[in-house]
ChimeraX commands (.cxc) that place a marker at each C-alpha (Angstrom):
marker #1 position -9.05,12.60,-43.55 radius 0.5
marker #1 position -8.73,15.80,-41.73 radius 0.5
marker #1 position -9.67,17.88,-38.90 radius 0.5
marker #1 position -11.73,20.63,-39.28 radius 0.5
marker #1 position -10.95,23.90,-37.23 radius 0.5
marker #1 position -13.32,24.42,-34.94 radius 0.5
marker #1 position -13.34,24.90,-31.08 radius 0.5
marker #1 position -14.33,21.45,-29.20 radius 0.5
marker #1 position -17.33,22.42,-27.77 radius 0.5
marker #1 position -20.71,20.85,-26.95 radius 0.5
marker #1 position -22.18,23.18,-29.25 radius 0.5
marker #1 position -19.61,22.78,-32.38 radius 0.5
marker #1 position -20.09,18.82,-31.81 radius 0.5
marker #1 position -24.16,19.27,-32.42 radius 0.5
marker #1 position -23.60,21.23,-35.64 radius 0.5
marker #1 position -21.12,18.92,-37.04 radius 0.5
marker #1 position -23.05,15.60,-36.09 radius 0.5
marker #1 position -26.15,17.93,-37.96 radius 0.5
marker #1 position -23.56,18.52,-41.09 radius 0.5
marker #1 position -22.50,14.77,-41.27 radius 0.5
marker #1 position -26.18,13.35,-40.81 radius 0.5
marker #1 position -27.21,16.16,-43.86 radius 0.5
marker #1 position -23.93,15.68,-46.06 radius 0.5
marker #1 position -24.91,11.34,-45.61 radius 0.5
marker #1 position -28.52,12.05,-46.89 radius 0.5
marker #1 position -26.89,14.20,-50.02 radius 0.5
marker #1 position -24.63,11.81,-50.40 radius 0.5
marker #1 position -27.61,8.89,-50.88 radius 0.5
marker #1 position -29.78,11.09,-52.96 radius 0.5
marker #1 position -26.43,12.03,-55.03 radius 0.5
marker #1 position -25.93,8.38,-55.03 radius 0.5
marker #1 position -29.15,7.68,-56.27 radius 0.5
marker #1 position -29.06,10.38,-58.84 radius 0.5
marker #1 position -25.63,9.25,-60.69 radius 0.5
marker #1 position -27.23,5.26,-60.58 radius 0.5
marker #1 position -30.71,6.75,-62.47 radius 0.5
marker #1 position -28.21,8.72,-64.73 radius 0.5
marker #1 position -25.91,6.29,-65.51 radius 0.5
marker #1 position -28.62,3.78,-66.65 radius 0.5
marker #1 position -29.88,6.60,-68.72 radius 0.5
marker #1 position -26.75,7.11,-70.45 radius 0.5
marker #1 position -26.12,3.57,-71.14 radius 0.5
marker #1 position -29.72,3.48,-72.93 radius 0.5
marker #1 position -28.63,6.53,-75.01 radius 0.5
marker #1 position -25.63,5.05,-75.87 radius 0.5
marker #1 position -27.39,2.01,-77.13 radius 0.5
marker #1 position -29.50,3.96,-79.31 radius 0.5
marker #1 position -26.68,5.99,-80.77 radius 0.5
marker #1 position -24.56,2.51,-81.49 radius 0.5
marker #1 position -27.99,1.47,-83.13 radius 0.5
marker #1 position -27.98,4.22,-84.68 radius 0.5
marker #1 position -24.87,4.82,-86.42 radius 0.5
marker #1 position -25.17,1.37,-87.62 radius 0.5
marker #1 position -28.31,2.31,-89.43 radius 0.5
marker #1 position -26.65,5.87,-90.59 radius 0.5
marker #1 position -23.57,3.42,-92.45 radius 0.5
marker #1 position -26.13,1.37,-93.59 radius 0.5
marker #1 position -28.39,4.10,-95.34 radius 0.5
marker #1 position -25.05,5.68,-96.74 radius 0.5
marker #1 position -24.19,3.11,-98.37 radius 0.5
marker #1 position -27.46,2.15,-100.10 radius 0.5
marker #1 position -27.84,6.16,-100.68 radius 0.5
marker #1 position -24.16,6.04,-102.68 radius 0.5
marker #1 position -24.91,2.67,-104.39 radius 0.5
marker #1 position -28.26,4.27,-106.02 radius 0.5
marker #1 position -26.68,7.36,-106.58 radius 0.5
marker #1 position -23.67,5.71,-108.80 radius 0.5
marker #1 position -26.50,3.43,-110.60 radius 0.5
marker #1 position -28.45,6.60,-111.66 radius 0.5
marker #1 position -25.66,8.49,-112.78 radius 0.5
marker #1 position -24.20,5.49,-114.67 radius 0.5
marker #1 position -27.53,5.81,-117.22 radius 0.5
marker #1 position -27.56,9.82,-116.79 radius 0.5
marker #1 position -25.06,12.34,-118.45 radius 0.5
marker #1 position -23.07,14.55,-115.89 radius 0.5
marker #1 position -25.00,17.69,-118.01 radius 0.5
marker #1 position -28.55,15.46,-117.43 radius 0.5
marker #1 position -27.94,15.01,-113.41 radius 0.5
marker #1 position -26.39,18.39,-112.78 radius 0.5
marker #1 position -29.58,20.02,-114.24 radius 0.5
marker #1 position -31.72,17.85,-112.07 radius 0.5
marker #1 position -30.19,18.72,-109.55 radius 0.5
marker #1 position -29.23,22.16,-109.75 radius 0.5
marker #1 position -32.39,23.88,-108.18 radius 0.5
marker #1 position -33.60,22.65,-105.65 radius 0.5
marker #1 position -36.93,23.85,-104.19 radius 0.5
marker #1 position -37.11,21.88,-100.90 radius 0.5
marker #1 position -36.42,24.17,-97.39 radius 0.5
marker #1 position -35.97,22.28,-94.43 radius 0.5
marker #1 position -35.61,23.68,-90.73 radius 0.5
marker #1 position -34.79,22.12,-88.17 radius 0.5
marker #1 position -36.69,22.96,-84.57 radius 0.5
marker #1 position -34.90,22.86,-81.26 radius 0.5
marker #1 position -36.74,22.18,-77.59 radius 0.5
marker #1 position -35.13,21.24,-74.38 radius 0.5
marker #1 position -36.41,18.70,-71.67 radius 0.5
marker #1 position -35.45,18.54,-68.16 radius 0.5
marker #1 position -34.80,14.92,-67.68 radius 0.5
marker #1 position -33.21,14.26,-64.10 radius 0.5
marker #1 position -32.23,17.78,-63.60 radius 0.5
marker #1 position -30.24,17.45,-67.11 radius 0.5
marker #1 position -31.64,20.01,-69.79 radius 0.5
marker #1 position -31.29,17.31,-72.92 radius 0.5
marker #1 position -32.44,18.69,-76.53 radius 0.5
marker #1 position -35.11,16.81,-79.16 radius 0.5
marker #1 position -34.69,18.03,-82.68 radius 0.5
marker #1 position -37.49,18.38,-85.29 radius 0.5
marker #1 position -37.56,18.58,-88.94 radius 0.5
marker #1 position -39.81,20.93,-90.90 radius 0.5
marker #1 position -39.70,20.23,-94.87 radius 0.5
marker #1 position -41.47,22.49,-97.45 radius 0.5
marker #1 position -41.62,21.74,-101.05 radius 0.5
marker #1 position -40.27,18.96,-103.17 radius 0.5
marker #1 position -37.20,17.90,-103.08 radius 0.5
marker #1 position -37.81,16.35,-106.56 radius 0.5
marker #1 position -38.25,19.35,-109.18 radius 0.5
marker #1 position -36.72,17.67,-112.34 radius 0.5
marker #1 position -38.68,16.65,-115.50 radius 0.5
marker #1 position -38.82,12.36,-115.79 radius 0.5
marker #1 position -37.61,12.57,-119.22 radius 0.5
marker #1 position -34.07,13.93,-117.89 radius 0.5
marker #1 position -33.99,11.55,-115.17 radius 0.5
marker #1 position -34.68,7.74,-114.07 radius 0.5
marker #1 position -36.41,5.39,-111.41 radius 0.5
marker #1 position -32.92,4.96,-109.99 radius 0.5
marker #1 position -32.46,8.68,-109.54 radius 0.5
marker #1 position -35.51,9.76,-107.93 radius 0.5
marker #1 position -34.26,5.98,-105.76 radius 0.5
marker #1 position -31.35,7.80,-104.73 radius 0.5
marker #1 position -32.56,11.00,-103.94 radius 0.5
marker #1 position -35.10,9.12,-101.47 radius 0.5
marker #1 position -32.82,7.55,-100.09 radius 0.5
marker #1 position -30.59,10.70,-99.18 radius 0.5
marker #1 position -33.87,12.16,-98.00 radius 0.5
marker #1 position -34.23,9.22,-95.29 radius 0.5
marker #1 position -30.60,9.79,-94.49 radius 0.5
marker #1 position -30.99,12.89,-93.78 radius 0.5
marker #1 position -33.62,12.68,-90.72 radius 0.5
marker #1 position -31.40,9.73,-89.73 radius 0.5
marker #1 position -28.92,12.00,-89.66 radius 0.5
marker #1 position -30.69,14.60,-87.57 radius 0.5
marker #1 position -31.80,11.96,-84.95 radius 0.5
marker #1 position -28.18,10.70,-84.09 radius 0.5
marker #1 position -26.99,14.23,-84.05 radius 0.5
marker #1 position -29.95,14.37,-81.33 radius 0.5
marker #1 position -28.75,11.62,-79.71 radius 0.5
marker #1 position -25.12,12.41,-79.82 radius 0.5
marker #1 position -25.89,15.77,-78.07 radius 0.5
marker #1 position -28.51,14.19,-75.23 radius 0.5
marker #1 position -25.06,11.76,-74.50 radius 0.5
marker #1 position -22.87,14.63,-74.31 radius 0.5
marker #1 position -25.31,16.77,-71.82 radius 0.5
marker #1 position -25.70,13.51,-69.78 radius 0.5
marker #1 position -22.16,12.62,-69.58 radius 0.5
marker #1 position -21.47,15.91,-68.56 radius 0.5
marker #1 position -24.05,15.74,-65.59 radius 0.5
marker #1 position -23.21,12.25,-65.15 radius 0.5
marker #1 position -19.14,13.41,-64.00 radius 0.5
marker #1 position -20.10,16.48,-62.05 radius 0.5
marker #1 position -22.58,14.15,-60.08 radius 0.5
marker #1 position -19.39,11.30,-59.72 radius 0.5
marker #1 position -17.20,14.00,-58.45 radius 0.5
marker #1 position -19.48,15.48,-55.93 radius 0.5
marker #1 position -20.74,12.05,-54.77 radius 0.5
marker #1 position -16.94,11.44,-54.23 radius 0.5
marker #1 position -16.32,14.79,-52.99 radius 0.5
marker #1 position -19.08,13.71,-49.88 radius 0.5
marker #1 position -17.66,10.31,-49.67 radius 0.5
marker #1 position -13.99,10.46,-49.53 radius 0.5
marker #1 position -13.66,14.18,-48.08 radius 0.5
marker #1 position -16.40,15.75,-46.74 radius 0.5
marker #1 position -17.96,12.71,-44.58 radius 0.5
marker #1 position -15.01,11.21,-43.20 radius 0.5
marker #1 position -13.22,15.16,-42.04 radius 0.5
marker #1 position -16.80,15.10,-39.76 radius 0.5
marker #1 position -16.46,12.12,-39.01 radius 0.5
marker #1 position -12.76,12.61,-37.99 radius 0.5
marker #1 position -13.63,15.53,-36.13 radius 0.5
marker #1 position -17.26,14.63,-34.32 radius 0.5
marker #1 position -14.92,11.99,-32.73 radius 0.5
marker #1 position -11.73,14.08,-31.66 radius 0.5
marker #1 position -14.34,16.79,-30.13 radius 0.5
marker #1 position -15.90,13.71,-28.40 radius 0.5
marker #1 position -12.60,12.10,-27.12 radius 0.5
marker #1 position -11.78,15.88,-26.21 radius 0.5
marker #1 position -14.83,17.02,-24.44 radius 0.5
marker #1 position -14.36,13.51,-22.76 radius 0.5
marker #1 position -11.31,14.14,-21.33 radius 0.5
marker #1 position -12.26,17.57,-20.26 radius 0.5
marker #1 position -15.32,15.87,-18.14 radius 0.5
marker #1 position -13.19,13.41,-16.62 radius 0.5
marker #1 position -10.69,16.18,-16.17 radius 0.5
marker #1 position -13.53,17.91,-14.32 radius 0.5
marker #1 position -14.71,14.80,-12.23 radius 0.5
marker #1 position -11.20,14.01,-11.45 radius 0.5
marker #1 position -10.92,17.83,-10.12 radius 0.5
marker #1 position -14.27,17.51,-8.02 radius 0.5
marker #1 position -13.34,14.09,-6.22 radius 0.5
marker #1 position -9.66,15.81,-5.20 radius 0.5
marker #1 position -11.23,18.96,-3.83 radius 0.5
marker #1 position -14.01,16.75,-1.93 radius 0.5
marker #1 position -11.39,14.85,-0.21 radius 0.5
marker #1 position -9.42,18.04,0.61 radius 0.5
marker #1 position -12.44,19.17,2.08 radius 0.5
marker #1 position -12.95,15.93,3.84 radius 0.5
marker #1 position -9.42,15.89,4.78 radius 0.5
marker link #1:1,2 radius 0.2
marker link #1:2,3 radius 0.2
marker link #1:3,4 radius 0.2
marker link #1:4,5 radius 0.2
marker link #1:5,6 radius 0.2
marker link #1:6,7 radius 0.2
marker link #1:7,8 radius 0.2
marker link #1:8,9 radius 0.2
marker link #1:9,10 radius 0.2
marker link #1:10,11 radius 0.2
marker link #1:11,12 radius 0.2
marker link #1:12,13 radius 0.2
marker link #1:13,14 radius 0.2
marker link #1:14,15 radius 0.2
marker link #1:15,16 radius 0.2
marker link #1:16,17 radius 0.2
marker link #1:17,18 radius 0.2
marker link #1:18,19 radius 0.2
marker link #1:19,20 radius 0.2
marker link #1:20,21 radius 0.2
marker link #1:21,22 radius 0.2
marker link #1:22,23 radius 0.2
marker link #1:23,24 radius 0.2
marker link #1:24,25 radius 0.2
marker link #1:25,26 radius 0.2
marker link #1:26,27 radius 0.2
marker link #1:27,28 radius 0.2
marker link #1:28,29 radius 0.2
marker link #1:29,30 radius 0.2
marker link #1:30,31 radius 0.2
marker link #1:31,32 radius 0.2
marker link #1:32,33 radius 0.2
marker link #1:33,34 radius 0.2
marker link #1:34,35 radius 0.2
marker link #1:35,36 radius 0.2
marker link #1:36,37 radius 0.2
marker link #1:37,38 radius 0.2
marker link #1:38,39 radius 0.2
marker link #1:39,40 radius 0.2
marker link #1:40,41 radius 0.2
marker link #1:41,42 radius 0.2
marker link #1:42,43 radius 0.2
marker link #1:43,44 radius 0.2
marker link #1:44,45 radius 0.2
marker link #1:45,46 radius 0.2
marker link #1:46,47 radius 0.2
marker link #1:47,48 radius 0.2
marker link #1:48,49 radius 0.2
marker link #1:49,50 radius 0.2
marker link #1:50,51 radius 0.2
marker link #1:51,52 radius 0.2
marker link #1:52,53 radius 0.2
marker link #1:53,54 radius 0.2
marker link #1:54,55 radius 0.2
marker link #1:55,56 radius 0.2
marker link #1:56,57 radius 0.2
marker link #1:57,58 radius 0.2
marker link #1:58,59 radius 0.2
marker link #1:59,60 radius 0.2
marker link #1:60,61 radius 0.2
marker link #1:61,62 radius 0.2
marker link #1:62,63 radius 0.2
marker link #1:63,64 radius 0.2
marker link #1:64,65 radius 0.2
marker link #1:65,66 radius 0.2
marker link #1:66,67 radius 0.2
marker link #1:67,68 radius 0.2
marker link #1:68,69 radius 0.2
marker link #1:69,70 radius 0.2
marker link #1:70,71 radius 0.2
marker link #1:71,72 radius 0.2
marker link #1:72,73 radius 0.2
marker link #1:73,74 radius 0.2
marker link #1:74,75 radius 0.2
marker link #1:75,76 radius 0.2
marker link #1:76,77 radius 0.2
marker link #1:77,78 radius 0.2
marker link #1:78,79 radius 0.2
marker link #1:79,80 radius 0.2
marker link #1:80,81 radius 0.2
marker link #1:81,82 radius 0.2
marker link #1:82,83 radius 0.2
marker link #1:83,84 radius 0.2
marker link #1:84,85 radius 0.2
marker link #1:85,86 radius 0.2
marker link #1:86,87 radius 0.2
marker link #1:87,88 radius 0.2
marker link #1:88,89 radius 0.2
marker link #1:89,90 radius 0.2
marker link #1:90,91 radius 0.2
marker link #1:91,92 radius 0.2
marker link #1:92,93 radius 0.2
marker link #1:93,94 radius 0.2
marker link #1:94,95 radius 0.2
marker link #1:95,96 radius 0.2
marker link #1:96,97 radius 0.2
marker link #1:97,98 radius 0.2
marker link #1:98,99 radius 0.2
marker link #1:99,100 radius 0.2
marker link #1:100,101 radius 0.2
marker link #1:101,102 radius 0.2
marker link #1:102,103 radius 0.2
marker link #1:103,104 radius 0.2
marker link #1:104,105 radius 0.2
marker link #1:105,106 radius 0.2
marker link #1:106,107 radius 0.2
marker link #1:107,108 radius 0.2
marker link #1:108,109 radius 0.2
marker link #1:109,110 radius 0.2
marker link #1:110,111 radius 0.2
marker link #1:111,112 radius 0.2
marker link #1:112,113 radius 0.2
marker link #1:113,114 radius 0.2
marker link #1:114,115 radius 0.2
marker link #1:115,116 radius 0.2
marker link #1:116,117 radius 0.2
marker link #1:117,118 radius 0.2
marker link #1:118,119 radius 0.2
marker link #1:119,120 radius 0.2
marker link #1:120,121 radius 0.2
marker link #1:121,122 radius 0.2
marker link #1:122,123 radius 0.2
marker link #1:123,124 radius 0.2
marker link #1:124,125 radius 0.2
marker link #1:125,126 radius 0.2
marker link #1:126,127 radius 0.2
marker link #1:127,128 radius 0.2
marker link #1:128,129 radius 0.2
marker link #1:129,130 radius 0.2
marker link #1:130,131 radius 0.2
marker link #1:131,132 radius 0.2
marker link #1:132,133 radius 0.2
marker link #1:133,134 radius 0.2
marker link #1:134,135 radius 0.2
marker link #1:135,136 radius 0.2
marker link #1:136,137 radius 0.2
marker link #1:137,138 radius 0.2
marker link #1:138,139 radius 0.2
marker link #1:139,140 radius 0.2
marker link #1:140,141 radius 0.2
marker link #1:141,142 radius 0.2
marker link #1:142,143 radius 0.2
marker link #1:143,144 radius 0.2
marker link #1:144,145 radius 0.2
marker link #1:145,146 radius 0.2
marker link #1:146,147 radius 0.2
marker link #1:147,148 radius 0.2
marker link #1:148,149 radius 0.2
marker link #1:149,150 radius 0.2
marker link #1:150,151 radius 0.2
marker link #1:151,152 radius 0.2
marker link #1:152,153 radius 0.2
marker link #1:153,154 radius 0.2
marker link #1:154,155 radius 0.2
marker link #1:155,156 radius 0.2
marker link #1:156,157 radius 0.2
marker link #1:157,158 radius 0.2
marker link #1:158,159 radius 0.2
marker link #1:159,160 radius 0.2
marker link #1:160,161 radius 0.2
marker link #1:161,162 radius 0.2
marker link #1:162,163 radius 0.2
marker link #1:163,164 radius 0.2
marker link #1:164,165 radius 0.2
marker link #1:165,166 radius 0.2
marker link #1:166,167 radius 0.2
marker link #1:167,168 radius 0.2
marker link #1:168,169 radius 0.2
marker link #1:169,170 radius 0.2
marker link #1:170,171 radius 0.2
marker link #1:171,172 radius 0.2
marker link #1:172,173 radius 0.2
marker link #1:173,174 radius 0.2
marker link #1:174,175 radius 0.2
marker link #1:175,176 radius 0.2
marker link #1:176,177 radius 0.2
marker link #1:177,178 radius 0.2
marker link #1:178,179 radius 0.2
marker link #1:179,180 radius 0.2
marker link #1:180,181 radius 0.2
marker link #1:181,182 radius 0.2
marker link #1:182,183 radius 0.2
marker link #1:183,184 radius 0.2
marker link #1:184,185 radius 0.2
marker link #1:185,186 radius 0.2
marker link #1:186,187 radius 0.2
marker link #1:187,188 radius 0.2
marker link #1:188,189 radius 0.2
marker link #1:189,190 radius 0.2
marker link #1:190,191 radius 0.2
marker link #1:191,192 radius 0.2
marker link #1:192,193 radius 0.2
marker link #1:193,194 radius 0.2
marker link #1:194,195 radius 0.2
marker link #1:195,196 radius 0.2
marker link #1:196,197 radius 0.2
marker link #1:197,198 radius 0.2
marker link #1:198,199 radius 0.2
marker link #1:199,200 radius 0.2
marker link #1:200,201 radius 0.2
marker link #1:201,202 radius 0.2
marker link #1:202,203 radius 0.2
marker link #1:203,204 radius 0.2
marker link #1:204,205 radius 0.2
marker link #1:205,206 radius 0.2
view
């Protein structure tokens, strides 16, 4: 804690008891704030841990059916399948303000096939794997989604901590400090005052 500089006066003790009251409702709605944050950041988090789960899962399967397809395929058979593709896929970016934190949602926009080989230079297992890197994909997309709605909120999540500490440890506690050494000052300048009032009374008595 620390003393602010101003001059102890009547007037300077109003305004700071008016700062202290304003900086303690900040400080409860900045309280407030980081608790609805943090609750939404642990429910992102939880979805991206869900998530990535299901992203190592779909991998996997996706790898499995692409090494069984190209174990009954010729490396000249599943490079011409795959060769040209005609699918186009773009991806559409929006923001929403959620709490005062500008967090992103991604969408997907396919056009065409992603499938333009003949069946006789191909198998059920390929067009399996191909699917299945298809559904990864989007998976993909969402927990990049995810990922970045985490990052925004962490981000808004520390600069609300370090204000809401900022009021509590510093801010509060200097007005504090200093409403009550203008108090104890303007205190001693009254009874200072009285003190000087009785003496010249009884001189004037006297």
């Amino acid at each position: 804690m620390a003393l602010l500089r101003v001059n102890p006066t009547r007037m300077a003790l109003m305004d700071l008891k008016r700062r202290a009251k304003s900086a303690k409702r900040g400080h409860k709605l900045l309280k407030d704030k980081q608790d609805g944050l943090m609750q939404q950041f642990m429910s992102i988090i939880r979805r991206a841990k869900s998530l990535r789960e299901k992203v190592e899962q779909e991998l996997g399967e996706a790898f499995r059916a692409f090494l069984m397809a190209s174990m009954w395929l010729s490396d000249a058979e599943l490079k011409n399948a795959l060769s040209s593709p005609e699918a186009k896929i773009s991806l559409d970016v929006q923001t929403k303000n959620v709490m005062s934190v500008r967090i992103p949602f991604f969408k997907i926009k396919k056009e065409g096939s992603i499938k333009n080989y003949g069946f006789s230079g191909s198998n059920a297992l390929l067009d399996k794997s191909i699917d299945a890197f298809d559904d990864l994909f989007e998976t993909l997309i969402e927990l990049a989604q995810i990922e970045k709605q985490a990052e925004s909120m962490a981000i808004e999540l520390e600069t609300t901590r370090r204000r809401v500490n900022a009021l509590e440890h510093k801010m509060i506690p200097d007005l504090q400090e200093t409403v009550k050494y203008i108090t104890m000052k303007l205190d001693e300048t009254e009874r200072a005052g009285i003190i000087a009032t009785m003496r010249i009374k009884a001189s004037l008595e006297e």
